[in-house]
N, C-alpha and C positions, 0 to 999 in steps of 0.2 A: 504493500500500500504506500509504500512512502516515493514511488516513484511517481505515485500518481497525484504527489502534493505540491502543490505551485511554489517554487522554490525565487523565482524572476519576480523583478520591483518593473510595476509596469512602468512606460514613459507618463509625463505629466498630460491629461488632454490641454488641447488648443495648439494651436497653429506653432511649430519652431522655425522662424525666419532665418537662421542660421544656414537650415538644411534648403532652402530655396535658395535665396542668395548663393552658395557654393555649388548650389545643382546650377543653376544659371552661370557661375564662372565655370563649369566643367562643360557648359555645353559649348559657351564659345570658345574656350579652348580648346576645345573636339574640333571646333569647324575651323580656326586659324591653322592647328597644326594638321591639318589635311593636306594644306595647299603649301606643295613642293616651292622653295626656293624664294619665300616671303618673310622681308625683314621683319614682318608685324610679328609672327608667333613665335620671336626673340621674348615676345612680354610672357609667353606663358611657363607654367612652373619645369614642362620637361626639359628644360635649359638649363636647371639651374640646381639641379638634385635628381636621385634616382628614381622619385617617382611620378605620374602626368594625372593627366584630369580623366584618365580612363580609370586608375586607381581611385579616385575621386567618386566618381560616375558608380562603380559598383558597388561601391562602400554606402555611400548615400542613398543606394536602393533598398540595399540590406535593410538599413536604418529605416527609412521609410515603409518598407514593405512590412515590418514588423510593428513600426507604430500604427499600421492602419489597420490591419489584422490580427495581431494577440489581444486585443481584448475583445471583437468578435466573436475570437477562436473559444476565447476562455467561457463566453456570454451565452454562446451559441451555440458550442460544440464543434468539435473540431470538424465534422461533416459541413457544417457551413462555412466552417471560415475554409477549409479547401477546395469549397465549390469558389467563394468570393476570387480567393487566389488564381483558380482555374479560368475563373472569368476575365482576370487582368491578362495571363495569359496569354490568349486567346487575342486579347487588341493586341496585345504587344506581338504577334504573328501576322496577326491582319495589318498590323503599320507597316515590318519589313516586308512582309510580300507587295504591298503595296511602292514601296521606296524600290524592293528588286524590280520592278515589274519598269518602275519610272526611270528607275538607272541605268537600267542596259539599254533599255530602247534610247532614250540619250543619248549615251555612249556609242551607238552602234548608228544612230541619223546621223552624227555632230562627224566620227569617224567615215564614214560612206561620201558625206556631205563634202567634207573638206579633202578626200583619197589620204585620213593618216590612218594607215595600217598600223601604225606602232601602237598608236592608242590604244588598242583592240586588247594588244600585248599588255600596255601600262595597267590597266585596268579590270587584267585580268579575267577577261569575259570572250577570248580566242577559243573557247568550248562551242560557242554560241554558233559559230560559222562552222565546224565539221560536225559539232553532233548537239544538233539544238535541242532536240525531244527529250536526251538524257541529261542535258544539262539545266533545263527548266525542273525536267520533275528533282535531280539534288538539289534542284535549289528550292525546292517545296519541302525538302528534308532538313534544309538547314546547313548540307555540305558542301554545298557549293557558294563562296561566295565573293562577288567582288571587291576588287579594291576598296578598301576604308568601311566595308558592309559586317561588321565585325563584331561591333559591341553588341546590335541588337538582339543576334543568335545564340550569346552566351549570356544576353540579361533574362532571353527567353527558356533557356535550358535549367537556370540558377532559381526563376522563379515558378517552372516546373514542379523542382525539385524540393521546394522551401516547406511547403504542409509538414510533411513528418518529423522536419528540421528546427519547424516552428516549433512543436509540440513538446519534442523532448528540450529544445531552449527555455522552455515556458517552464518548467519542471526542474532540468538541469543544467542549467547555463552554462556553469564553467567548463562539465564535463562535456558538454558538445560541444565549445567553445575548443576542448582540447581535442577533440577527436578528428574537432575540423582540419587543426593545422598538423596533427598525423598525417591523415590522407594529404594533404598538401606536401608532405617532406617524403611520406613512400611515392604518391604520385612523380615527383622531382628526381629521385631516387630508381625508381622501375621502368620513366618516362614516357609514363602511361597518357593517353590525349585520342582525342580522337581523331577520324580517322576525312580529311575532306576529298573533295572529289574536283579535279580527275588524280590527283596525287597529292602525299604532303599530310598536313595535320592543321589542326584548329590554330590561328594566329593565335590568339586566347586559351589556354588550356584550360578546359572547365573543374579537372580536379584539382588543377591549383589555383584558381581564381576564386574559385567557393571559402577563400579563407578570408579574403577581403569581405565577398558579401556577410558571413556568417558573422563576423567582427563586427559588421558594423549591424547585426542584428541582436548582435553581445553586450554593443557598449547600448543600445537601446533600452536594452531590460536591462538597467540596472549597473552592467560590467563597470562600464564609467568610473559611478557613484560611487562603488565599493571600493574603486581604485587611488579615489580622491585622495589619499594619504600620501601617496606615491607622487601622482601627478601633482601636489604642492609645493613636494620637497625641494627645495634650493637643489640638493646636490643632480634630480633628476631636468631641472632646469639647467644646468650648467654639463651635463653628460647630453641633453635635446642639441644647445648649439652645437658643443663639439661637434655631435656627427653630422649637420647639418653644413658645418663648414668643413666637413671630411667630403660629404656627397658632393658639396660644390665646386670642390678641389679636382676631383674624380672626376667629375660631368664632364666640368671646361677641358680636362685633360683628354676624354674620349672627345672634343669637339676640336681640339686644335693640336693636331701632331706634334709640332713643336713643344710644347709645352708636357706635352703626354709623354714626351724622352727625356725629359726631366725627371721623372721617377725609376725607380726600380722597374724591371719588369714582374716581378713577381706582384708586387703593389697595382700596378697598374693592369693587369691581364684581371686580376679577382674581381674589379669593378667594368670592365671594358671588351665588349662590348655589352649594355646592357642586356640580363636576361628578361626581354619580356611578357615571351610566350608560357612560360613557364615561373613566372612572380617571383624570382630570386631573391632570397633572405633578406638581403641589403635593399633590397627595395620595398619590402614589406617593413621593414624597422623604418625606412624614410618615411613611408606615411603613417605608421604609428605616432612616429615623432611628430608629424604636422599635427594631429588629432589630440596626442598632449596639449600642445602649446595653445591651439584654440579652446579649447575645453578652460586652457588654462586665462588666458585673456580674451575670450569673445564669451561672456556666459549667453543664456539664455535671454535674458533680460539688455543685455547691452544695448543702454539707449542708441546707439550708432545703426543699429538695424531699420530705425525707423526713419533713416535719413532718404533726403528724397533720390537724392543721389545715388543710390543705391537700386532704387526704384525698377529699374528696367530691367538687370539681374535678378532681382525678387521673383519677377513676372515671369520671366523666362524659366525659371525653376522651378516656377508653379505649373507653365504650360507646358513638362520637361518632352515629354514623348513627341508632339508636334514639332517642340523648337530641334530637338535631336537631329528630327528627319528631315525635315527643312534646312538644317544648318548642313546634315552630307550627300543634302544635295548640291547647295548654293559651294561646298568645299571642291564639288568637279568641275561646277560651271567657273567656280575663280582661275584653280586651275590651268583650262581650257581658256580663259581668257588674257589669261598672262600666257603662255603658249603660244596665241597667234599676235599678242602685243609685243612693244620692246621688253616688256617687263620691268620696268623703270621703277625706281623706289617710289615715284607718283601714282605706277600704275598696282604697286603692290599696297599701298593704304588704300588706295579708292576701292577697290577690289573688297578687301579686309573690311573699312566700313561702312562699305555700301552693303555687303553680305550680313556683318553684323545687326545693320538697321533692320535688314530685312524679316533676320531673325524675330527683333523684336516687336517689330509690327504684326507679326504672323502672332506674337504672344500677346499683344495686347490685344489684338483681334478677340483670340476664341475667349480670353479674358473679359471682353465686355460684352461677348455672342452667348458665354455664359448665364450672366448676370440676366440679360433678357429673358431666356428660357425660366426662370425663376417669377412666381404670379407674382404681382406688385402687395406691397401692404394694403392694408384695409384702413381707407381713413376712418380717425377716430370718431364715434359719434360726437354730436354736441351736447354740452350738459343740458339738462332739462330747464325749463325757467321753472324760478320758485313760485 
């Protein structure tokens, strides 16, 4: 019986702006680092440490997928909250199928249109033209997939997978929490992945990526909280920067040769090239340590979230599945339009945020298409006369 006793601190209800805001920076930093050879997605974090906004991106799904569903699960029975999950699912299949469907034919007008064959190559959609029938229906299984078409397959496989995950998290946190990054270190270890089509493996390895999402369905219930002693301490503050100024040392030296023969080779090989098919330790502990440091200066509460300025990231984080897809698409069409420009450092901002804007109009859109579908309040009556 005692496994079947709720063991996890649920999250607080109402809204956490933190997790918007940061889904919103993880979605434009999805769509700038897409686009080959663009001085703008110098601003985003995979420059500058071991870990990007894709680490980001599943972490905060975790998170999220578990504030909206354990206390369903817990209300409800877990039969319902793995139907509600199965129903998110389900969109989040019909958005990529939809994104696939818009992507290759894109790819495949835009290449036809202009005679670049390479494209066909870059993009990884050269299936299409010898064996179209078997590479539509992999791509309805999930194994086939284009350039930058990546995250969605394994947000869809992760939240597949999450009912049972929930369940025992709901129960036993830590030790799923441990069990997760087992599979993760035998997965690494036996290099275990699946398998995509027409050769090759998942850019994303979903047995070792499931330790970000479960993490951040960890710190959700609870893990955080209990950890608060640790993440206050001076000495885990001052061991956060160290490696932070380890990873940055690292980065720059995988970014600029020179500088990377300045080290030992032994130093330098363990960090370079990054692993990111398979979440390499050192990149795992990088975003640990971000998740410290904000837990530790951005609480909950930080009036700073409500600044207007911030406004447009909020929204985007809110409308994260639309702005995703819309952000990789607008990440080929920039592409493709630096490709037939000079590609000028004028033509790499305008590009960057004109895509950007677009993004955000696309969020503020279904944000206020929302809001309409919603009946209006009921005017008040008037008081009666005496």
């Amino acid at each position: 019986m005692a496994l079947l006793k709720i063991n996890a601190t649920l999250p607080e209800k109402g809204r956490d702006l933190r997790l918007d805001l940061f889904r919103g920076v993880a979605n434009w930093a999805i769509f700038l680092d897409h686009i080959p050879d663009n001085v703008v997605n110098w601003i985003t974090t995979r420059n500058y440490g071991f870990s990007d906004a894709a680490d980001l991106f599943v972490f905060i799904s975790g998170y999220t997928a578990t504030f909206v569903y354990a206390r369903m699960m817990l209300d409800r029975g877990f039969v319902v909250g793995a139907t509600r999950l199965t129903k998110r699912v389900w969109q989040l299949y019909v958005a990529h199928i939809i994104l696939f469907v818009i992507y290759i034919a894109a790819i495949s007008y835009l290449a036809l249109r202009f005679g670049d064959s390479e494209m066909i190559d870059e993009f990884n959609v050269a299936g299409l033209v010898d064996h179209a029938t078997d590479t539509l229906r992999q791509g309805l299984f999930l194994r086939f997939k284009p350039l930058n078409l990546d995250v969605l397959p394994l947000y869809i496989v992760l939240m597949g997978l999450f009912p049972p995950v929930l369940w025992f998290m709901l129960r036993k946190p830590d030790l799923t929490m441990g069990l997760s990054i087992a599979l993760w270190l035998v997965a690494r270890h036996m290099g275990w992945n699946l398998t995509a089509y027409p050769a090759g493996v998942w850019y994303f390895n979903p047995y070792c990526w499931q330790v970000l999402f479960v993490f951040g369905s960890w710190c959700a219930l609870g893990g955080a909280r209990r950890s608060m002693a640790v993440i206050m301490s001076p000495i885990t503050l001052y061991l956060c920067l160290a490696y932070l100024l380890l990873a940055l040392i690292m980065t720059m030296a995988g970014r600029f040769p020179d500088f990377g023969a300045m080290f030992p080779d032994w130093l330098y090989s363990t960090f370079n090239p990054n692993d990111k098919t398979n979440l390499a330790p050192y990149r795992f502990l990088h975003f640990a340590v971000i998740v410290i440091l904000v837990i530790r200066f951005v609480p909950k509460n930080w009036p700073g979230l409500e600044w207007r300025m911030f406004d447009p990231l909020v929204v985007c984080g809110q409308q994260s599945l639309a702005v995703f897809c819309v952000g990789v698409f607008l990440s080929f069409v920039g592409h493709f339009v630096l490709s037939l420009s000079s590609g000028s450092l004028f033509a790499q901002i305008l590009v960057s945020v004109a895509g950007i804007s677009l993004m955000t109009i696309v969020a503020y859109y279904i944000s206020w298409s929302k809001r309409q579908d919603k009946p209006l309040p009921k005017p008040t009556a008037a008081p009666k006369a005496a």
